[in-house]
C-alpha positions as a Markdown table, in Angstrom:
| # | Residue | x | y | z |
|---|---|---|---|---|
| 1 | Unk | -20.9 | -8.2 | -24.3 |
| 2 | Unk | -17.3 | -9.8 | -24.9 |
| 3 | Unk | -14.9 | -11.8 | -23.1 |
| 4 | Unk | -12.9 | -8.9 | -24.4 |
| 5 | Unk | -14.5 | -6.5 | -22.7 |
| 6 | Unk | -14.6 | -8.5 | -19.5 |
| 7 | Unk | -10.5 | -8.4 | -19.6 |
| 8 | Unk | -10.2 | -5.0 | -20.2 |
| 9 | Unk | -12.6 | -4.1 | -17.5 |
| 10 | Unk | -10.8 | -6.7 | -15.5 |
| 11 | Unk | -7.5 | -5.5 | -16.2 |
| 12 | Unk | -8.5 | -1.6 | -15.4 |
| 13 | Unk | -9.5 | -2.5 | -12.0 |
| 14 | Unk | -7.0 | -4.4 | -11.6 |
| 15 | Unk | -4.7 | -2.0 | -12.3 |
| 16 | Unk | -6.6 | 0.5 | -10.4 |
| 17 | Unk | -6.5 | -1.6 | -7.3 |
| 18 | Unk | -2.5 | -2.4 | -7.4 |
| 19 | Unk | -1.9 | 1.7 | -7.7 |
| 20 | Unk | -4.1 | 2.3 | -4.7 |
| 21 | Unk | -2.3 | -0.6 | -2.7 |
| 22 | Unk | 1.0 | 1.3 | -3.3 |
| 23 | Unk | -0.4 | 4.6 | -2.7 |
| 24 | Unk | -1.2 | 3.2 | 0.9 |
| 25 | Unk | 2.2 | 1.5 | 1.7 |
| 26 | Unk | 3.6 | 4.7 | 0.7 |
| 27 | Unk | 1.5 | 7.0 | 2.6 |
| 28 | Unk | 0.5 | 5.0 | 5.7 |
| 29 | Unk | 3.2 | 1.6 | 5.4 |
| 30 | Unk | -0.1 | -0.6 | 5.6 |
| 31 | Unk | -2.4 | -1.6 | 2.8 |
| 32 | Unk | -5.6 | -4.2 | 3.0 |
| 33 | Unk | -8.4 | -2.6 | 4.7 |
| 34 | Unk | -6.1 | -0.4 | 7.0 |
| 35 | Unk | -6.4 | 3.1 | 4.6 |
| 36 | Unk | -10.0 | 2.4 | 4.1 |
| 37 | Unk | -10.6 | 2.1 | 7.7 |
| 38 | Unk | -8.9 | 5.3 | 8.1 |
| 39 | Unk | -10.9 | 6.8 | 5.6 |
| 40 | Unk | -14.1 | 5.2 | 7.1 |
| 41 | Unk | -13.7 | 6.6 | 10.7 |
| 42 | Unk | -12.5 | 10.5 | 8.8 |
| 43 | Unk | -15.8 | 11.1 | 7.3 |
| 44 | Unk | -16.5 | 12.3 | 11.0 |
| 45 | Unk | -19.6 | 10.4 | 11.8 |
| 46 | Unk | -17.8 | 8.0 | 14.8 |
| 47 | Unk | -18.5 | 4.9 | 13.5 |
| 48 | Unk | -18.5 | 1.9 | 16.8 |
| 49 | Unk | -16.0 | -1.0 | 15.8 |
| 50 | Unk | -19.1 | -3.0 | 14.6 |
| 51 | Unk | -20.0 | -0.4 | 12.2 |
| 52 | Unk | -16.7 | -0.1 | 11.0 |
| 53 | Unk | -16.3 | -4.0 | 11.0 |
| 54 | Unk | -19.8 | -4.4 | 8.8 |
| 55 | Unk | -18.6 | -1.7 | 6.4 |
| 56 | Unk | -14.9 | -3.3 | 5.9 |
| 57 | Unk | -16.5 | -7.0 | 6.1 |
| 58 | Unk | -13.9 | -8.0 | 8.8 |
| 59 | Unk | -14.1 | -10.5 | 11.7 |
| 60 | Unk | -14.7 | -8.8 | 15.0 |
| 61 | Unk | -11.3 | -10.0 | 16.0 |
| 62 | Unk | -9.7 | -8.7 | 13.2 |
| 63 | Unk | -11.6 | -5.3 | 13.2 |
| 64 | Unk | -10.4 | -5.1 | 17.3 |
| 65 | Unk | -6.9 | -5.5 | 16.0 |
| 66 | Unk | -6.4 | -3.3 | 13.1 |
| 67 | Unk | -8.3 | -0.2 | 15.4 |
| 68 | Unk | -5.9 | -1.6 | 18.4 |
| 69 | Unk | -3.1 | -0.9 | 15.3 |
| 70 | Unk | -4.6 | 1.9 | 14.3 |
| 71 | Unk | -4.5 | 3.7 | 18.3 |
| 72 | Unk | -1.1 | 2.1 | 19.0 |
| 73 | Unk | -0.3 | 4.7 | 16.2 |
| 74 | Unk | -1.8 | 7.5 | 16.8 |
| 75 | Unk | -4.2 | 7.9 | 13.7 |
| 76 | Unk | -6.9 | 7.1 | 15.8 |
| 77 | Unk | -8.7 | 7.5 | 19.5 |
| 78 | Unk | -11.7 | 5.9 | 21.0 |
| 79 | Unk | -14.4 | 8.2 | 22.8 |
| 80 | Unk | -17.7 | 7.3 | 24.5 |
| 81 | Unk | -20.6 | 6.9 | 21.9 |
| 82 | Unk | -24.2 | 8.2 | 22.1 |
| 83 | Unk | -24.6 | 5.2 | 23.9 |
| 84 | Unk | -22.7 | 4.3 | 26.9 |
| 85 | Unk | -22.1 | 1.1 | 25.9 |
| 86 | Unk | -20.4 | 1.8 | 23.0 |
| 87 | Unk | -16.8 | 3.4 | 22.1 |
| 88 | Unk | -17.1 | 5.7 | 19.3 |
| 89 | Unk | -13.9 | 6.2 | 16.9 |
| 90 | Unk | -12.6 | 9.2 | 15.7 |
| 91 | Unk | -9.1 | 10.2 | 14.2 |
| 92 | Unk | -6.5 | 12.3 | 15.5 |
| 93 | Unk | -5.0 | 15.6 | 14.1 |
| 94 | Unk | -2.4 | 12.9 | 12.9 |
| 95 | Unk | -4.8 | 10.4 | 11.5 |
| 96 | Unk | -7.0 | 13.7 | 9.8 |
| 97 | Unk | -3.8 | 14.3 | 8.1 |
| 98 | Unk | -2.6 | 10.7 | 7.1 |
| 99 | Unk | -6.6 | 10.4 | 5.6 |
| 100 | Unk | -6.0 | 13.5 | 3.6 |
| 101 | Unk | -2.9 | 12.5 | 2.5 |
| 102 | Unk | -4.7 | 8.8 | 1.2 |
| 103 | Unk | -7.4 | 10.7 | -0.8 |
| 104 | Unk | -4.7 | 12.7 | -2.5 |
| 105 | Unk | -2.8 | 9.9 | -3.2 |
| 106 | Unk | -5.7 | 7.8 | -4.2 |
| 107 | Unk | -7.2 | 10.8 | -7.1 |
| 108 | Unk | -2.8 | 10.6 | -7.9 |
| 109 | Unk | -2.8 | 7.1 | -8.4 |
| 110 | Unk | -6.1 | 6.7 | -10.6 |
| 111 | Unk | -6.1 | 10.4 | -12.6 |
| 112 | Unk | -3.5 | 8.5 | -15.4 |
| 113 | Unk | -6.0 | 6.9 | -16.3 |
| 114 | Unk | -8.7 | 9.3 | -16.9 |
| 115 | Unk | -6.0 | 12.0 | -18.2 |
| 116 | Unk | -5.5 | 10.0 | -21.2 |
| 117 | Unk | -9.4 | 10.8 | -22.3 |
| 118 | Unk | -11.1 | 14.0 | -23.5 |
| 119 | Unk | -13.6 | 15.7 | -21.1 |
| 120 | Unk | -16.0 | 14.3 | -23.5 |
| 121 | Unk | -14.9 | 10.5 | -23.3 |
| 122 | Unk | -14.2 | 11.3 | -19.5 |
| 123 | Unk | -17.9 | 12.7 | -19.1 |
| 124 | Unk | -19.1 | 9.7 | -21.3 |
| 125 | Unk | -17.1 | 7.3 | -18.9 |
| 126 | Unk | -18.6 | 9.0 | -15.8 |
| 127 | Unk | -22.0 | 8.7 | -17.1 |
| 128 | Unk | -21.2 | 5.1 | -18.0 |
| 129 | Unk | -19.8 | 4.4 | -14.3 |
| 130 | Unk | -22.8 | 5.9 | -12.9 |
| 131 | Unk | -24.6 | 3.6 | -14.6 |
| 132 | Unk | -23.2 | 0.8 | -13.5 |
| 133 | Unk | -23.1 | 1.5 | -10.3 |
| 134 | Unk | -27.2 | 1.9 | -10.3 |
| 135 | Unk | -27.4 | -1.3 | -12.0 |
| 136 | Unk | -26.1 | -3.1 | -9.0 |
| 137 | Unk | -28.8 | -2.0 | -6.4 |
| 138 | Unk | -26.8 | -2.4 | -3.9 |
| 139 | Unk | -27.9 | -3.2 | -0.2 |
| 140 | Unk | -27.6 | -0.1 | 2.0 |
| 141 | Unk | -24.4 | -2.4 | 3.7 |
| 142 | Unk | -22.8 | -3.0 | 0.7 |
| 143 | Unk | -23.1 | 0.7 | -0.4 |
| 144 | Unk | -21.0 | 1.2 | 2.7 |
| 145 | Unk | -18.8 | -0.9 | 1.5 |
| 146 | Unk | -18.3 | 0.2 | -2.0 |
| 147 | Unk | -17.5 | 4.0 | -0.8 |
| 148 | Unk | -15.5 | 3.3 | 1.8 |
| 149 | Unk | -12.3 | 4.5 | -0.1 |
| 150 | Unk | -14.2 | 7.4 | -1.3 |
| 151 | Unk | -13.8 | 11.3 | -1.1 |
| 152 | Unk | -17.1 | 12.3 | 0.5 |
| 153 | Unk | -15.9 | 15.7 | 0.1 |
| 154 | Unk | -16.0 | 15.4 | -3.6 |
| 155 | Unk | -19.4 | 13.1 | -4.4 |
| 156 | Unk | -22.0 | 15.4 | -3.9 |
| 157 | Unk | -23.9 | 13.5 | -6.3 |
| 158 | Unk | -23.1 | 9.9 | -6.0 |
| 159 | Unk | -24.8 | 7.4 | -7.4 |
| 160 | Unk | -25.1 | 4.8 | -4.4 |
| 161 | Unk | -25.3 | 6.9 | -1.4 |
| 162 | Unk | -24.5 | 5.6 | 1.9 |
| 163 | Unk | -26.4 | 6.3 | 4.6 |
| 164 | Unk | -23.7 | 6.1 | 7.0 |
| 165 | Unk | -25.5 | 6.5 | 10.7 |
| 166 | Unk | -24.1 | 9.2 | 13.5 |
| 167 | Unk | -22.4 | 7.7 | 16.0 |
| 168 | Unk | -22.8 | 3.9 | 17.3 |
């Protein structure tokens, strides 16, 4: 392995990460962890706040706020969970179609740089990713974690599934 190798790969996510940042200012006019929570609570499973603040690896205080934010606009509603205790979150017709509107932006922002390779460099890469992805054996939380910017609808193979629990 190279140093050079290192900065490209570097650079690439880099890059990858400043498109989806803009991509989320554009769409929703937040960024950090905001989209991903929205993405989070749209795979339909109604996470509780301390799901939801595991999976982003946010404070409790600061996962409290940004779903407070997230209500205060309408993306998002609180119902009861399976258990009474617990608030169960869920979007909004408006938040279903904000999260939509994030995934397509997110496959817009990162397809320039898979365009520019041949479906066989492109399967080569995905086979490569995959790989690297397994390498990390990854704890069921950070799994969470790493897909929580992900299509669900489009993974039906993925490499580091989540097992993302129903309700609270």
């Amino acid at each position: 392995m190279t140093d050079h190798l290192i900065n490209l790969l570097g650079a690439v996510g880099l890059a990858v990460a400043d498109r989806l940042q803009e991509t989320a200012l554009a769409v929703l006019h937040h960024a950090g962890e905001t989209p991903a929570a929205l993405v989070v609570i749209g795979h339909g499973q109604g996470p509780s706040n301390n799901q939801l603040r595991q999976i982003l690896r946010l404070s409790h205080p600061g996962t409290v706020r940004l779903v407070d934010r997230l209500v205060a606009d309408g993306l998002v509603e609180r119902r009861q969970g399976r258990d009474k205790r617990a608030i169960a979150l869920h979007l909004t017709e408006r938040g279903e179609a904000m999260c939509r509107d994030l995934l397509q932006g997110r496959r817009s922002a990162i397809k320039p740089f898979v365009a520019s390779l041949n479906k066989q460099e492109q399967g080569q890469l995905e086979a490569l990713l995959r790989k690297m992805l397994i390498c990390q054996e990854p704890t069921q939380a950070e799994r969470r974690t790493l897909c929580r910017f992900c299509d669900q609808g489009v993974c039906t193979n993925c490499p580091i599934p989540a097992d993302i629990p129903d309700g609270v």
